[in-house]
C-alpha positions in Angstrom: 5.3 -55.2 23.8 7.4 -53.6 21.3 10.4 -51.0 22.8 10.0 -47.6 22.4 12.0 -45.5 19.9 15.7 -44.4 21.4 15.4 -41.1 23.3 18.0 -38.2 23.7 18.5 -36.3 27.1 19.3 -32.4 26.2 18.8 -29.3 27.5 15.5 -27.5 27.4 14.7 -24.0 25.4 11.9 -22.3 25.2 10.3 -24.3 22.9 9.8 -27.0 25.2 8.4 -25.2 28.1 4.8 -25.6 26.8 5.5 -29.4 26.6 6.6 -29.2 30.1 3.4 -27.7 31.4 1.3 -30.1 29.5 3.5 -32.9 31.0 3.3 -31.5 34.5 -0.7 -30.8 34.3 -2.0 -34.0 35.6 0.1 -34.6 38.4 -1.0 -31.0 39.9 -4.5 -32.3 39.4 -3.7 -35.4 40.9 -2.3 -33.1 43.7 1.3 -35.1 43.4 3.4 -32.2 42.0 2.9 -28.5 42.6 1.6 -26.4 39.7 3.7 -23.9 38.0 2.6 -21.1 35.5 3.8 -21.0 32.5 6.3 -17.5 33.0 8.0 -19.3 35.9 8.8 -22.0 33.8 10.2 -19.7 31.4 11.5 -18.3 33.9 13.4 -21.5 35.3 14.2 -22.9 31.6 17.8 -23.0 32.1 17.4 -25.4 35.1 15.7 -27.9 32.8 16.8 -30.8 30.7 14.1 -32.9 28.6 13.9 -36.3 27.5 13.0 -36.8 24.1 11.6 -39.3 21.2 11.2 -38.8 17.7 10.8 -34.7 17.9 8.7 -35.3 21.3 9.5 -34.4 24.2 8.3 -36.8 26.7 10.0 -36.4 30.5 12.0 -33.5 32.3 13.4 -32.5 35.0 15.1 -29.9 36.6 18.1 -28.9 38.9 17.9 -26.2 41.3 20.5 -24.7 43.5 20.4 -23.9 46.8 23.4 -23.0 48.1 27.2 -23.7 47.6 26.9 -27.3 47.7 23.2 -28.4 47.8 21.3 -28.9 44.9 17.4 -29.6 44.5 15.9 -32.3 41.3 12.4 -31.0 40.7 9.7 -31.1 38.3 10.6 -35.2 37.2 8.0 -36.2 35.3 8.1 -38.9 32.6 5.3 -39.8 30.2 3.2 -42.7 30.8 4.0 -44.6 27.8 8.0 -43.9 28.8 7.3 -45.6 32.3 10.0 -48.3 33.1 12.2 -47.6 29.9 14.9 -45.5 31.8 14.0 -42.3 31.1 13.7 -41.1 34.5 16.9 -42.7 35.3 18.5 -40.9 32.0 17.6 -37.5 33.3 18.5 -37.8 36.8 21.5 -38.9 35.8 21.7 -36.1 33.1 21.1 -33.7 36.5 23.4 -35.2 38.6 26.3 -34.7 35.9 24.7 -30.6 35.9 25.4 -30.7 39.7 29.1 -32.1 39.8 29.6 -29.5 37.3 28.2 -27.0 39.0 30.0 -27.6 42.5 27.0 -29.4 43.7 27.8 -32.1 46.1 24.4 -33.2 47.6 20.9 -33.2 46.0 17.8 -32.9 47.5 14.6 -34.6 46.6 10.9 -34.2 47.6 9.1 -37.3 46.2 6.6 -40.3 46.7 8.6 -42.2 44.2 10.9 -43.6 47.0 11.8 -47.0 46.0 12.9 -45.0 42.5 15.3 -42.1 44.1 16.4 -45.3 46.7 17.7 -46.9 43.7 19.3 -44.2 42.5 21.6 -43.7 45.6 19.7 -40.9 47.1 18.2 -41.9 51.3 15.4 -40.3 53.4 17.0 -37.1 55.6 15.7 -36.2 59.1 15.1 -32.5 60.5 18.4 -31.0 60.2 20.9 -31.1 57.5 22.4 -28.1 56.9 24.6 -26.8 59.6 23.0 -23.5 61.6 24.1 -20.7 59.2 23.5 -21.7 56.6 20.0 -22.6 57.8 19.8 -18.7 59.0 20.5 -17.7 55.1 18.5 -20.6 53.9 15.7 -19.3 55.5 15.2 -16.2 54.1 15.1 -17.6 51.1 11.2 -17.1 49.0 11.6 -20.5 47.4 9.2 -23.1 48.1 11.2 -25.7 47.8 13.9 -24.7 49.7 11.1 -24.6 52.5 10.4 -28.3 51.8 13.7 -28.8 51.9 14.1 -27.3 55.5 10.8 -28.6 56.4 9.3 -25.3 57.3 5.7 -25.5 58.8 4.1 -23.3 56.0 4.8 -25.8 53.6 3.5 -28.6 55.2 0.1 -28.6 53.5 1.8 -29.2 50.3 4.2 -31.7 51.1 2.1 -34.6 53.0 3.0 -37.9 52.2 5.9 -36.7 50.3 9.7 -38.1 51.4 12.8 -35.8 52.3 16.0 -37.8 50.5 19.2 -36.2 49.9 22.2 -37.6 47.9 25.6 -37.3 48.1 27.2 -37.0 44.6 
């Protein structure tokens, strides 16, 4: 098998939030990711880096940020053909370097790629792991996925078989 063409980590734009969608399609029909409409993607563009190969883009991810210190990767997907090439390694390393940036000391992850997020340092959290205020403000929050991340029952549905890990950067 020959090795694919180099690839380039960036930040999305706009232009690339069709791509995304595409990318993310058929792991909401295979009921692994959550779909997203296309104007919250927009709307989200900024958290987004993609992976790209000859004017393609073929992986992304995003980082999201929950509160002072806590920090969410979501939306990883890589291509099919990029599987195993370190793509996915590229941009979560891309995300982490966003996060130290940002102030961002731990990062969450909701995932069934265990053994991957394992290797990258991240480890499976338990019930509680944010102290009691900030749990209160976290809370009232309307993201989903900072009710994954606090494990909140009307979320459960959607987050069955998935893994809690968290990271500390």
């Amino acid at each position: 098998m020959t090795s694919p063409a180099p690839f380039v980590v960036r930040p999305a734009g706009t232009a690339d939030v069709r791509r995304i969608h595409e990318l993310l399609e058929p792991f909401v029909q295979k009921r692994i990711l959550l779909g997203k409409d296309l104007v919250v993607l927009y709307g989200s563009v900024q958290q987004f880096v993609v992976a790209e190969a000859d004017g393609v883009v073929i992986g992304c991810g995003a980082l999201h940020v929950m509160w002072e210190d806590l920090g969410e990767i979501r939306t990883l997907i890589v291509h099919d053909e990029w599987l195993h090439h370190g793509v996915g390694r590229a941009i979560v390393e891309t995300l982490e370097e966003r996060a130290r940036a940002l102030g961002v000391s731990r990062l969450f992850c909701l995932t069934f790629e265990v053994d991957f997020f394992t290797r990258r340092g991240f480890a499976e959290i338990g019930e509680q792991v944010v102290d009691p205020d900030v749990y209160s403000q976290l809370v009232r929050s309307p993201d989903e996925g900072v009710a994954e991340f606090l494990d909140l029952a009307h979320v459960k549905p959607n987050t069955l078989g998935n893994t809690r890990m968290l990271k500390h950067l």
